[in-house]
BADRENVO-578380 format. One record per residue (C-alpha): residue number from 1; x, y, z. Coordinates in Angstrom, 1 decimal, always signed. Each point is the difference from the previous one (the first is absolute). Layout:
ATOM     k     east    north       up
ATOM   NUM        X        Y        Z
...
//
This chain:
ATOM     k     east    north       up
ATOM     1    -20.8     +9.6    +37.7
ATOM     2     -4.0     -0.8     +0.4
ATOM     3     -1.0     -3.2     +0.9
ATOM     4     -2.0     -1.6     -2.4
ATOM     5     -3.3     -1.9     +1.8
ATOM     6     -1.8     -2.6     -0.8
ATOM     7     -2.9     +2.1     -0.4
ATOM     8     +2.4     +2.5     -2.5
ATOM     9     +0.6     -2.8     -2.2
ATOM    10     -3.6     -1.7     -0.4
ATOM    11     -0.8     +3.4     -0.6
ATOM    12     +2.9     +0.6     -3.2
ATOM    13     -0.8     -3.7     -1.1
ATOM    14     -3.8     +0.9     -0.6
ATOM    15     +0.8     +3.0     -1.6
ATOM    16     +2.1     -1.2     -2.8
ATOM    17     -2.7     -2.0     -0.5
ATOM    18     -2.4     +2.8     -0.3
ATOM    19     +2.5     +1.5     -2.7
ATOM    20     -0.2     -3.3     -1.9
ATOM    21     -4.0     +0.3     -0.2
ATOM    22     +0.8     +3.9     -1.0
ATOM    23     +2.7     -0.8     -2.5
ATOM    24     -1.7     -2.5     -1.9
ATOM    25     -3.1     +2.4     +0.2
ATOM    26     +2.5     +2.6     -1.4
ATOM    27     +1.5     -2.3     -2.9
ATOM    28     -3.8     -1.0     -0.7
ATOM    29     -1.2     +3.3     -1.0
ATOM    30     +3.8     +1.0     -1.7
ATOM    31     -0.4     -3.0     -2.3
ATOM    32     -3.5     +0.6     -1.3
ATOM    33     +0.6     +3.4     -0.5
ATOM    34     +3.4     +0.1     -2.4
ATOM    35     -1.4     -3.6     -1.1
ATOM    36     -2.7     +1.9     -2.4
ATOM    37     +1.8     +3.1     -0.6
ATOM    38     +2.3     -2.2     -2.3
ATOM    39     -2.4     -2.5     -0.9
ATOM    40     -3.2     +2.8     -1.3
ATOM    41     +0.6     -0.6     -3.3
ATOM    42     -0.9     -3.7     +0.0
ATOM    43     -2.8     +0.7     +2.4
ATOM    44     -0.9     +3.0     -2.9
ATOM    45     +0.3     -2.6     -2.6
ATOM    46     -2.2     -2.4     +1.1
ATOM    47     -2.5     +2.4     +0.9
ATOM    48     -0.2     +2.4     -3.4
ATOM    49     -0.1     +2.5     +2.8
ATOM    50     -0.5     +3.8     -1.0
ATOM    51     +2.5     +2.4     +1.4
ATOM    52     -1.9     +1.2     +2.3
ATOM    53     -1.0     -3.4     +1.3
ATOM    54     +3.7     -1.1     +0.2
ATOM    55     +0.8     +3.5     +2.2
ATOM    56     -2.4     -1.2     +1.9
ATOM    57     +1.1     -3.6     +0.9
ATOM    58     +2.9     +1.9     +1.9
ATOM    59     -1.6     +3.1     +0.7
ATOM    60     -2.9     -1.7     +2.2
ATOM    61     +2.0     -1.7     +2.1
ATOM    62     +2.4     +2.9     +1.1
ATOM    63     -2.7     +2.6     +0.4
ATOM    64     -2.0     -2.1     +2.5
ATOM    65     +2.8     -1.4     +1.7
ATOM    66     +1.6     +3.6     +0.5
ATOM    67     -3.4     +1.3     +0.7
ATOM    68     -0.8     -2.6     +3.2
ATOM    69     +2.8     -0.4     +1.5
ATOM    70     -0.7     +2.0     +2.9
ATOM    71     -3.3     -0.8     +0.2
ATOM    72     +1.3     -3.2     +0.4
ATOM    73     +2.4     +1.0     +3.1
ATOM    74     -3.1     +1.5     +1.5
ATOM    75     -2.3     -3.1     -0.2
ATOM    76     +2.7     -2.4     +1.3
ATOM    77     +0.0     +2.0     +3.6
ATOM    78     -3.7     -0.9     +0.0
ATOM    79     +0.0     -3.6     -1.1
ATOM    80     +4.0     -1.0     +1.1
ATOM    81     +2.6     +0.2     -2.5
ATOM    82     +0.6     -3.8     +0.0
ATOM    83     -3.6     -0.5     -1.2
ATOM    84     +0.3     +2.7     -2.8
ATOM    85     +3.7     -0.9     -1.1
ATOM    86     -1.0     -3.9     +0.0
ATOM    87     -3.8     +0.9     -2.3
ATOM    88     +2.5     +2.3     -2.0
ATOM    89     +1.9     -3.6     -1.4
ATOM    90     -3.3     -1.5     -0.1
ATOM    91     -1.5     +2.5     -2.3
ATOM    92     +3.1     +0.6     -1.8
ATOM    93     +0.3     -3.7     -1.1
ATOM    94     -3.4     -0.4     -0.9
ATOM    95     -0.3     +3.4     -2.4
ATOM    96     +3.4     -2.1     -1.6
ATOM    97     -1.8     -2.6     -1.0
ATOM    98     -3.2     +1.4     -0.9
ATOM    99     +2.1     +2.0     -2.0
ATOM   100     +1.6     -3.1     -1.8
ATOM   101     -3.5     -0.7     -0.9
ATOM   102     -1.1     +3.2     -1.6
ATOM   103     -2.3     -0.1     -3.1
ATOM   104     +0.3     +3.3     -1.2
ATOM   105     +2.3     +3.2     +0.8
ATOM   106     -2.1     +1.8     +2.2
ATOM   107     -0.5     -2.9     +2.6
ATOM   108     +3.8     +0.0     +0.1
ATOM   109     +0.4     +3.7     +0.8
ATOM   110     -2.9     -1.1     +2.7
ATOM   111     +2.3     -2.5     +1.3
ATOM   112     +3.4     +2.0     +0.3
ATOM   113     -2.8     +2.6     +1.7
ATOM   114     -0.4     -2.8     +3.0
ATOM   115     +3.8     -1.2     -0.2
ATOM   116     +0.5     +3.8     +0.7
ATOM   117     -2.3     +0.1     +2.9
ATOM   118     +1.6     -3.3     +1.8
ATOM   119     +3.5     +1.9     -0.6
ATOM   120     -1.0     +2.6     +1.6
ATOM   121     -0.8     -2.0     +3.3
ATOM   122     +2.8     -1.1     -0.3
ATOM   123     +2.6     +2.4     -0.6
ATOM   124     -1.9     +2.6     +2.4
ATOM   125     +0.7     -2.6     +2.8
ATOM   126     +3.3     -2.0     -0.3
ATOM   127     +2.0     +3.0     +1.2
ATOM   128     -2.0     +0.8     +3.2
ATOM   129     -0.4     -4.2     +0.5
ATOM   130     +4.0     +0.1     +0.2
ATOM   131     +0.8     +2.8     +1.8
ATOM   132     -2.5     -1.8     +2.6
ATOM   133     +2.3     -2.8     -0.2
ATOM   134     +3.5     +0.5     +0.2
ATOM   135     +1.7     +2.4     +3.6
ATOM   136     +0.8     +3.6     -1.3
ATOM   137     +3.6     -0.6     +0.1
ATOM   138     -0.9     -3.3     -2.7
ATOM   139     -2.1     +2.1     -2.1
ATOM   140     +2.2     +1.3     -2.7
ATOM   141     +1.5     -3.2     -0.2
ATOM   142     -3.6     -1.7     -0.8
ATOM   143     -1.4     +3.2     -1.9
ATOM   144     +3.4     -0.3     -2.4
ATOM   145     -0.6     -3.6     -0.8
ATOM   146     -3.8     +0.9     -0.5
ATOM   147     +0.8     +3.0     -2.6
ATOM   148     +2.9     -2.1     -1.1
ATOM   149     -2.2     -2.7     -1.9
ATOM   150     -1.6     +2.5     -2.5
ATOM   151     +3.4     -0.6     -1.4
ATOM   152     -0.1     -3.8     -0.7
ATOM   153     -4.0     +1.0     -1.1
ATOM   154     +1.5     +2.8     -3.0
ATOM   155     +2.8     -2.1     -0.6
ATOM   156     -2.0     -3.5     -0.4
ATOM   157     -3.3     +1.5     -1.3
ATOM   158     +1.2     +1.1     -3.7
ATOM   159     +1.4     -3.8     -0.7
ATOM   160     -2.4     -1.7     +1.3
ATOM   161     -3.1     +2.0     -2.1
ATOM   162     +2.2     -0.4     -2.8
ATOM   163     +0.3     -3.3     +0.2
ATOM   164     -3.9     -1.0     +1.0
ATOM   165     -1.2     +2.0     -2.9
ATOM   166     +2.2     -1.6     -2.1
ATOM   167     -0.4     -3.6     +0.9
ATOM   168     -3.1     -0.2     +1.8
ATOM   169     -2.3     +2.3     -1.0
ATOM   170     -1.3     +3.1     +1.0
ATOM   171     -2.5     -1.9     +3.2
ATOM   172     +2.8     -0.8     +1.8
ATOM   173     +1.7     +3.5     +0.5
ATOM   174     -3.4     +0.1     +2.7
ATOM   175     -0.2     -3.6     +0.7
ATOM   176     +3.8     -0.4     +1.6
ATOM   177     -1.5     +2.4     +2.9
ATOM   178     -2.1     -2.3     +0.8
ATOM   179     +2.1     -3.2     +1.7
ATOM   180     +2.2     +2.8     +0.9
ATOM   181     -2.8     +1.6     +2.0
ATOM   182     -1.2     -3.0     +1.2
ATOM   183     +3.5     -0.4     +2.0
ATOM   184     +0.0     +3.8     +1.2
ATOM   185     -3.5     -0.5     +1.1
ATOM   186     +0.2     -3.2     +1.9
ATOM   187     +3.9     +1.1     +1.3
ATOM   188     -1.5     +3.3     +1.4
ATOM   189     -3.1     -1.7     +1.7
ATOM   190     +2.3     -2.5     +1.9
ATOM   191     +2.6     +2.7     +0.8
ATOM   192     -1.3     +2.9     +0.6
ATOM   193     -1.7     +1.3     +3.6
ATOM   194     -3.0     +2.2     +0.7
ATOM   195     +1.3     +3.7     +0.4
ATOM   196     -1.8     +2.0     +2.5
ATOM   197     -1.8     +2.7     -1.4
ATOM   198     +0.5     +3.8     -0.1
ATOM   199     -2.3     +2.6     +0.6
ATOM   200     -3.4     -0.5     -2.0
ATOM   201     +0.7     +3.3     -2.4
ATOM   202     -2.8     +0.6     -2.6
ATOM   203     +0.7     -0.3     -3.4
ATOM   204     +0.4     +3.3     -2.5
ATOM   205     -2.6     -2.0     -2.3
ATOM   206     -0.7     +4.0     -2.0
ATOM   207     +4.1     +0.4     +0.0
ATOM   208     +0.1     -3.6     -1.7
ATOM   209     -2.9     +0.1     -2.3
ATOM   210     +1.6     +3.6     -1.3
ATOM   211     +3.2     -0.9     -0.6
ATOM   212     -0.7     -3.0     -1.3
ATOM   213     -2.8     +1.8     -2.9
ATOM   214     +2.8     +2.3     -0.1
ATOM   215     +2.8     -2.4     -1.0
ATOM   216     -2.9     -1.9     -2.8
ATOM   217     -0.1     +4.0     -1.1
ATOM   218     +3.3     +0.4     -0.6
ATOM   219     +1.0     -3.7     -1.6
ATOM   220     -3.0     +0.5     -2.6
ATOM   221     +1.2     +3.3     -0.9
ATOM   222     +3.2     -1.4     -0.4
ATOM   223     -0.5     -2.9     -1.9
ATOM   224     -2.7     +1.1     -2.2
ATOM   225     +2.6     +3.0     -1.1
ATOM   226     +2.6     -2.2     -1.9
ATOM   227     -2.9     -1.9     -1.9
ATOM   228     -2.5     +3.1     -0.6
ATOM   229     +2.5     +3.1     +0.2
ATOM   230     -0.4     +2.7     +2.9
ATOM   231     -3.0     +1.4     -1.1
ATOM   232     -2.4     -2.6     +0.1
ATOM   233     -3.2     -0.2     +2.1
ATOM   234     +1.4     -2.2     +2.1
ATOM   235     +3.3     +1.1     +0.8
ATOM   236     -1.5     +3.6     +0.7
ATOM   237     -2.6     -1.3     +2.2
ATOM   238     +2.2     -2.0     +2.1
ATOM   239     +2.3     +2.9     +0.5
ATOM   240     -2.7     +2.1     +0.7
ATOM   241     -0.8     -2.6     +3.3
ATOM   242     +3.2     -0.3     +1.3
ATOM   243     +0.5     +3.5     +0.3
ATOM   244     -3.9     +0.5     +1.7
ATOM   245     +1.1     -2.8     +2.4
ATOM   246     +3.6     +1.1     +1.3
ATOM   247     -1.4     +2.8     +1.4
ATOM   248     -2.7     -2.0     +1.5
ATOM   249     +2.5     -2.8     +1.3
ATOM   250     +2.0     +2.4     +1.5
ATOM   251     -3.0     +1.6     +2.2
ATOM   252     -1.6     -3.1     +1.0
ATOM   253     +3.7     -1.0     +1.1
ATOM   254     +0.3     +2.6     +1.9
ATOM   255     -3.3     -0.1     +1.8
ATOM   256     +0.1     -4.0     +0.9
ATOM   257     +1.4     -1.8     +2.9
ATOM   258     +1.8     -2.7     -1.5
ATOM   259     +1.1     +1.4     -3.4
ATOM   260     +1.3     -2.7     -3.0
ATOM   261     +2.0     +3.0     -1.1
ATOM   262     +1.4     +1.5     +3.1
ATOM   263     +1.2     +3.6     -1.3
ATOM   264     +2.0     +1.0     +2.4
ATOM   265     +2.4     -2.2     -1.0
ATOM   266     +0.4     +2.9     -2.7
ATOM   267     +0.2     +2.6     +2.4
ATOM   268     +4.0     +0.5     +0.4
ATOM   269     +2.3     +0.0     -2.8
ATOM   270     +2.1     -3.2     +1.1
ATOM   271     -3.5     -2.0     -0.4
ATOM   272     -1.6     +1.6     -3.0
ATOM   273     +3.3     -0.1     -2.4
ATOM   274     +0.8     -3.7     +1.5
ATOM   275     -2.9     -1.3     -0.7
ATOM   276     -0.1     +2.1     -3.5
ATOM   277     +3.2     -1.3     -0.6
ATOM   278     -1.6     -4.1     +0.6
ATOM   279     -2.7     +1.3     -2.5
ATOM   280     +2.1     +0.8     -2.5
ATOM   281     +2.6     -3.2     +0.8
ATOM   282     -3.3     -2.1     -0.5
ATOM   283     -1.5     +1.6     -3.1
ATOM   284     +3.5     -0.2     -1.8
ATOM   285     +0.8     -3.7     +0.7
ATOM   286     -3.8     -1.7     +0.5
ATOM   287     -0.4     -0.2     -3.7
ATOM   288     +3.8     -1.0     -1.4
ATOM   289     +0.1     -3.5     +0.1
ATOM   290     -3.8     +0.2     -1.8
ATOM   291     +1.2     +2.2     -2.6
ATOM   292     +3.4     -1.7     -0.3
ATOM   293     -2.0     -3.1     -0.7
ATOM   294     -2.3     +1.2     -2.3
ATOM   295     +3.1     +1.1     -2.3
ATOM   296     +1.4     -2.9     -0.1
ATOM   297     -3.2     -2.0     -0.9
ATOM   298     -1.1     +2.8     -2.3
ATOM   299     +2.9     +1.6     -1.9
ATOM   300     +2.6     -2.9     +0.4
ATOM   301     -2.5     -2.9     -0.3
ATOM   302     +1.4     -1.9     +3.0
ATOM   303     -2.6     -2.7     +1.5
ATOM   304     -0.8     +1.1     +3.6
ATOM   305     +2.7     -2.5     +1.5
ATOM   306     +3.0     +1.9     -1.7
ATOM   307     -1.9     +3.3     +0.7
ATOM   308     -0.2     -1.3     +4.1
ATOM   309     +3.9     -0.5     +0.1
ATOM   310     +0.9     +3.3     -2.1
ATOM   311     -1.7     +2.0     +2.9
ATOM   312     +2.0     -1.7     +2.7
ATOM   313     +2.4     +2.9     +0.6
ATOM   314     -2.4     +1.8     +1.7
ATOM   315     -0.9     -2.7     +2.5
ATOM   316     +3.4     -0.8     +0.5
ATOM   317     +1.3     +3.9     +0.5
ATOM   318     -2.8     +0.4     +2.6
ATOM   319     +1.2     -3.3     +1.4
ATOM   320     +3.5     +1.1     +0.4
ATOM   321     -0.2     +3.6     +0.9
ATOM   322     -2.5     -0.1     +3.0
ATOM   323     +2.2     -2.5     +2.0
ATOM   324     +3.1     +2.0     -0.6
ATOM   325     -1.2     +3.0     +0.7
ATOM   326     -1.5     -1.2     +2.9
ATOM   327     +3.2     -0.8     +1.4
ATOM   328     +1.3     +3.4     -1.1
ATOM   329     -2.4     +1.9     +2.3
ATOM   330     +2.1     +0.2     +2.6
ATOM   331     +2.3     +2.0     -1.0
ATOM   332     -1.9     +1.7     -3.3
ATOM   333     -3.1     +2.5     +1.1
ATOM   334     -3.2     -1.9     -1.3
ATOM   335     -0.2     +4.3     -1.8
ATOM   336     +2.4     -0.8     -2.2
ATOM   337     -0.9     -3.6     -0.8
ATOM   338     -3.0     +0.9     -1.0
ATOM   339     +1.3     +3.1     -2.3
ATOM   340     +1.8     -2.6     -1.4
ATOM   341     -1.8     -2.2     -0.7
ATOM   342     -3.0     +2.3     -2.1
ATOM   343     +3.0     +1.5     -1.6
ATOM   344     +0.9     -3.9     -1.1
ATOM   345     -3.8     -0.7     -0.6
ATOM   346     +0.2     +3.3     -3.0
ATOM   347     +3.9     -1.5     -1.3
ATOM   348     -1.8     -3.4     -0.8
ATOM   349     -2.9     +1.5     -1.3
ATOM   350     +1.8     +2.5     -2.2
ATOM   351     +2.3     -3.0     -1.6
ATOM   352     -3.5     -1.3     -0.9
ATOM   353     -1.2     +2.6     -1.8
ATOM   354     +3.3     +1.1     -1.7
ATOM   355     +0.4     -2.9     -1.5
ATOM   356     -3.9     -1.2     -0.4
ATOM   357     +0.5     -1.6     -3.4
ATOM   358     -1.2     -4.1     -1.8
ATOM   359     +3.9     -0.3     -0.6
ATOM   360     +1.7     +1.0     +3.2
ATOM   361     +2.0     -2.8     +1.6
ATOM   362     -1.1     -1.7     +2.8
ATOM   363     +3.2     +0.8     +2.2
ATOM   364     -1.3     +4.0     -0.2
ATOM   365     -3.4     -0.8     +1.2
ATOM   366     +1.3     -2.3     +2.5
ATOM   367     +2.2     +2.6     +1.5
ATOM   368     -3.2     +2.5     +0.5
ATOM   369     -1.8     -2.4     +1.4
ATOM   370     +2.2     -0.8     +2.5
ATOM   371     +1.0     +2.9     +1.0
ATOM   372     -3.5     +1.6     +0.3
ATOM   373     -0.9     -3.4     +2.1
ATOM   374     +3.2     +0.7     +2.1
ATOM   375     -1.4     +4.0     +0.6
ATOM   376     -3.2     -1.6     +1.3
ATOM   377     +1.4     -2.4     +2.0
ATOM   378     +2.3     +3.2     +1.9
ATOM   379     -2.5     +2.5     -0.1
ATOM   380     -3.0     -2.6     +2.0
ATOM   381     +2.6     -0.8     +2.7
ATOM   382     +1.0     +3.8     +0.5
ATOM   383     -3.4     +1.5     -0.4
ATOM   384     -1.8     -2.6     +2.4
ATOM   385     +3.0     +0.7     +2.3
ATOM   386     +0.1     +3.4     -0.1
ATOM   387     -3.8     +0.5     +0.8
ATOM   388     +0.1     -2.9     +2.6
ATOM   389     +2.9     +1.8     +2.2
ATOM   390     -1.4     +3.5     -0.4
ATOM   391     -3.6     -1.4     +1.9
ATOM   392     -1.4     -1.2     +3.8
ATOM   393     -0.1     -3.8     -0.1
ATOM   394     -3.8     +1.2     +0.9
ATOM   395     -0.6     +1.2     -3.7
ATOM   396     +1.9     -3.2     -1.6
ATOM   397     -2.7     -1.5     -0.7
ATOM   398     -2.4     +2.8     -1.6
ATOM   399     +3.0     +1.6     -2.1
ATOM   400     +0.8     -3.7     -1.4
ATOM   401     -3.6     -0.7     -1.2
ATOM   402     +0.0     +3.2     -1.7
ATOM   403     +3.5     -0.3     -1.7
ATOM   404     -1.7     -3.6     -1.2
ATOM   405     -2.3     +2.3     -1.4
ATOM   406     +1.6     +2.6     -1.4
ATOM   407     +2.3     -2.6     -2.1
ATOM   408     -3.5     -2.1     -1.2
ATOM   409     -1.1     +3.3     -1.1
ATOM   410     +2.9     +0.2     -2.4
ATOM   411     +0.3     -3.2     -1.1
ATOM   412     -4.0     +0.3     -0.8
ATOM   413     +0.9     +3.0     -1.8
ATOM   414     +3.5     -1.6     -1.9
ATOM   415     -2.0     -2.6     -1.9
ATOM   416     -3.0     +1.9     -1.1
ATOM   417     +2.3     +3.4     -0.7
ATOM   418     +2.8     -2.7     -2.1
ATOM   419     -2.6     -2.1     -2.3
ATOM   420     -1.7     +2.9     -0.8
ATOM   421     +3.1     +1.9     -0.7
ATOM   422     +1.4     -2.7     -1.8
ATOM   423     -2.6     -1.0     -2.1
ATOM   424     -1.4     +3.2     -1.5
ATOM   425     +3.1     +0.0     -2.3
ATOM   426     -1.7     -2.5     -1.7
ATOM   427     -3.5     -0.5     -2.6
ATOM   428     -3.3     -0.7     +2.5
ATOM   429     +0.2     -2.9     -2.0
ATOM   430     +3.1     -1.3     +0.8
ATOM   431     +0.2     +0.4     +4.0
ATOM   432     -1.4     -3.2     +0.6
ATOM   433     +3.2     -1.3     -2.0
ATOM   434     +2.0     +1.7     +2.3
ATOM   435     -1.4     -1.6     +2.9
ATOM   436     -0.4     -3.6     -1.7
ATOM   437     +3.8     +0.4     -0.5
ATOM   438     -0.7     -0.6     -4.0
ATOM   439     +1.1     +3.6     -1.5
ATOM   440     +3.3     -1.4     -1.0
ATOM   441     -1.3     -2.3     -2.5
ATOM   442     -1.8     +3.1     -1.7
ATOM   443     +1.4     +2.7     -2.1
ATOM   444     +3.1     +1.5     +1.1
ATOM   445     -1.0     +3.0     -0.1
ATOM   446     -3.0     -0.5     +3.0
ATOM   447     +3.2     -1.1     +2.1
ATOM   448     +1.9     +3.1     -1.2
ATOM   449     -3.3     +1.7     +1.3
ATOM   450     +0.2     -2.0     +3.3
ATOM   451     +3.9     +0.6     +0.7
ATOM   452     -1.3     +3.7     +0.3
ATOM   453     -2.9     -1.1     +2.7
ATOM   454     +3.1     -1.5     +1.6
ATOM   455     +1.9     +3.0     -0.3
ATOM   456     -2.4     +2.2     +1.3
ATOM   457     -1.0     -2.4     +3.0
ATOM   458     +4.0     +0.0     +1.0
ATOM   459     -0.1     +3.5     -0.2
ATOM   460     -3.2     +0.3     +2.6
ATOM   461     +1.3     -2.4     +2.4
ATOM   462     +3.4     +2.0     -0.1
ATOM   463     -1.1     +2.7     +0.6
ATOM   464     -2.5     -0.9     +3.2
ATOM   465     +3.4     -1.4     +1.7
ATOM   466     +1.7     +2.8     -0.7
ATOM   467     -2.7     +2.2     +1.8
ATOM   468     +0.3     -3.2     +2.6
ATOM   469     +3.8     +1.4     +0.2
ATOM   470     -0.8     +3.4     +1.0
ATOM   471     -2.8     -0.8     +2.4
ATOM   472     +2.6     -2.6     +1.6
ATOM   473     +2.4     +3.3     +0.4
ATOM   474     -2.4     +2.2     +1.5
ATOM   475     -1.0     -2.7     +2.4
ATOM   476     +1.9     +2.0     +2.7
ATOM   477     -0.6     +2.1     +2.6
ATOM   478     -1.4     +0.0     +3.5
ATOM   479     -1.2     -3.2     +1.2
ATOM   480     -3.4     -1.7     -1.0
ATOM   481     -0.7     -1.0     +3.4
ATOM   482     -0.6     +3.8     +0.9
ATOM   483     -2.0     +0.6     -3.1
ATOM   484     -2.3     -2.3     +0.9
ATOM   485     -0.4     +0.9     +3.0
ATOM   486     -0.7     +3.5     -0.7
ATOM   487     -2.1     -0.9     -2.8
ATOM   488     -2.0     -1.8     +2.4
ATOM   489     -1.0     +2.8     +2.8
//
């Protein structure tokens, strides 16, 4: 047995204490986020927003979060991380209660625009500030209770927007980040040291800007489809600059330094259909609870705090699967957890849209739910595992960014690819019903017309995690470590 010194044990003290500055960052940004997915409607409401405009109140936020989170990373080694994770809170709590205060739609989608930015801070840093913190042979204990709070976030964040935007009023969905910012902010500053610096890399400033135009690209195309059809000037026009810009992202990635997308992480086949397979985990789940919601509120004309606990199975599957499985790793290969899982993922999904009806019974829905939230919850612990094990503890770091990525690309992608799926089954006219949560009280047969936008919605998502299925299979083979390697000679 090692002897545990004084200096060991100041040392573990402080860095629990770093995971509680983390954690509560963590829970901060969880809350927000599954806070307004079940709450849109009464923000919509309030608002008259368009459906375009209510995309967009969700939309903004995800693709300039998703879209700086590297840049983010990179910034942090040149000012210190603690002074970008700690400005992070700061701007994060005031864009919360400007955007309390907002007169008109557009200055909210501004808003969620500069919440996104202060997430980004800090969610690019809260890893990196805690595996500072903790000895190596600490840090899964820390990183598991780090990951592990996203749990309590899902499972606590459907109530509680429920409840505020039943009760309170739409304002305080933003406003209760604000006191709880304060704390993280003022928590952090008194607990958190300086970290030395790295190496002062340059930022991929043409990588970012090109992805990011790329991602608006793709998000307008995609949400102008379901309210304009496929062949509008729009949606063609955005299609047309995503696919002039790939190509161009992926020579100006290959040509800089300090790439945001790093493609050799494609360059074997354990990487590329691993990190596929997160893609496709990411694009089937993102958008559930969202579109679970909006049923609820639109077909069943539930108020948003019934809608908030009818989506709880997810939450709770997630909840309950990654700890178990977790313990299961040592004796199940983190290959077949995650097989299993995106095989789960499609069962849950595939109850959904077999039975995507105004009259099913709750118990049914329940069931999917759950058990799609339980194939998340096993196929994020396998995946991450599997990639983690199969790398140098050099590349950590690098491959973990762009897994953070790689899932923020899909959840970008989930919303704008779901509401625009799920709304064209329905009149131009009546979309904004849909997203107000008011087509119940309508004619029945504009629900009848939105139980097929359901249907068809189910039937996408299933099918992306059953592709996330096959990827997960193929994720095999010789190990990533020597692929990128060779990949990088």
């Amino acid at each position: 047995m090692v002897a545990v010194t004084p200096e060991d044990d100041s040392r573990l003290r402080y860095a629990w204490r770093v995971c509680s500055v983390t954690s509560l960052g963590l829970i901060l940004i969880g809350i927000a986020g599954s806070t307004l997915n079940v709450a849109l409607p009464t923000v919509v409401r309030h608002f008259h927003a368009s459906a375009l405009e209510s995309g967009w109140i969700l939309l903004a936020f995800l693709l300039v979060n998703t879209a700086s989170l590297v840049f983010f990373g990179r910034v942090a080694d040149l000012l210190g991380r603690r002074e970008v994770y700690l400005a992070g809170f700061a701007l994060f709590t005031v864009a919360s209660l400007l955007a309390g205060l907002s007169p008109d739609v557009w200055f909210l989608v501004a808003m969620r625009v500069v919440q996104a930015v202060g997430a980004a801070m800090i969610l690019a840093n809260g890893t990196v500030i805690i595996a500072d913190a903790f000895p190596p042979e600490r840090l899964s204990q820390g990183m598991g209770v780090y990951i592990g709070t996203l749990s309590v976030a899902q499972l606590a964040g459907p109530t509680i927007g429920g409840l505020i935007a039943e009760t309170a009023g739409w304002q305080w969905i933003f406003w209760v980040n604000v006191p709880a910012g304060l704390i993280a902010l003022g928590w952090g500053a008194a607990i958190l040291r300086k970290v030395p610096r790295g190496p002062r890399q340059p930022v991929d400033a043409l990588g970012n800007v090109l992805v990011f135009a790329a991602l608006s690209a793709l998000l307008l195309a995609l949400s102008e489809a379901g309210s304009s059809g496929p062949a509008s000037p729009v949606v063609l026009t955005g299609a047309a600059v995503f696919v002039v810009l790939v190509p161009l992202i992926v020579l100006a990635e290959r040509r800089s330094s300090n790439p945001v997308l790093d493609l050799r992480l494609f360059g074997g086949r354990l990487l590329a259909c691993a990190n596929l397979a997160s893609f496709c985990n990411a694009l089937a789940r993102s958008a559930l609870i969202l579109v679970v919601a909006l049923y609820f509120q639109a077909a069943r004309g539930l108020d948003a705090f019934e809608a908030g606990l009818s989506v709880l199975p997810v939450p709770v599957g997630i909840g309950l699967a990654s700890p178990i499985v977790g313990m299961l790793g040592r004796r199940v290969s983190p290959y077949a957890l995650s097989i299993g899982g995106a095989v789960m993922s499609a069962l849950g999904l595939g109850t959904l849209m077999l039975t995507a009806d105004r009259a099913t019974p709750y118990w049914v829905i329940g069931i999917g739910l759950f058990v799609a939230g339980c194939g998340s919850g096993t196929f994020l612990t396998g995946n991450t595992t599997q990639v983690m094990r199969a790398l140098p503890v050099g590349s950590l770091g690098v491959v973990n960014g762009f897994r953070v990525m790689v899932m923020n690309v899909g959840i970008v992608i989930s919303v704008g690819l779901s509401l625009s799926v799920l709304t064209s089954a329905v009149g131009p006219a009546l979309r904004a019903q849909v997203y107000a949560g008011t087509l119940s009280t309508l004619s029945p047969v504009a629900v009848g017309q939105l139980m097929d936008g359901f249907q068809r919605t189910y039937a996408v998502l299933f099918a992306v995690a059953l592709a996330g299925a096959v990827l997960a299979a193929l994720a095999r083979g010789q190990r990533a470590a020597a692929s990128l390697d060779s990949t990088s000679r």
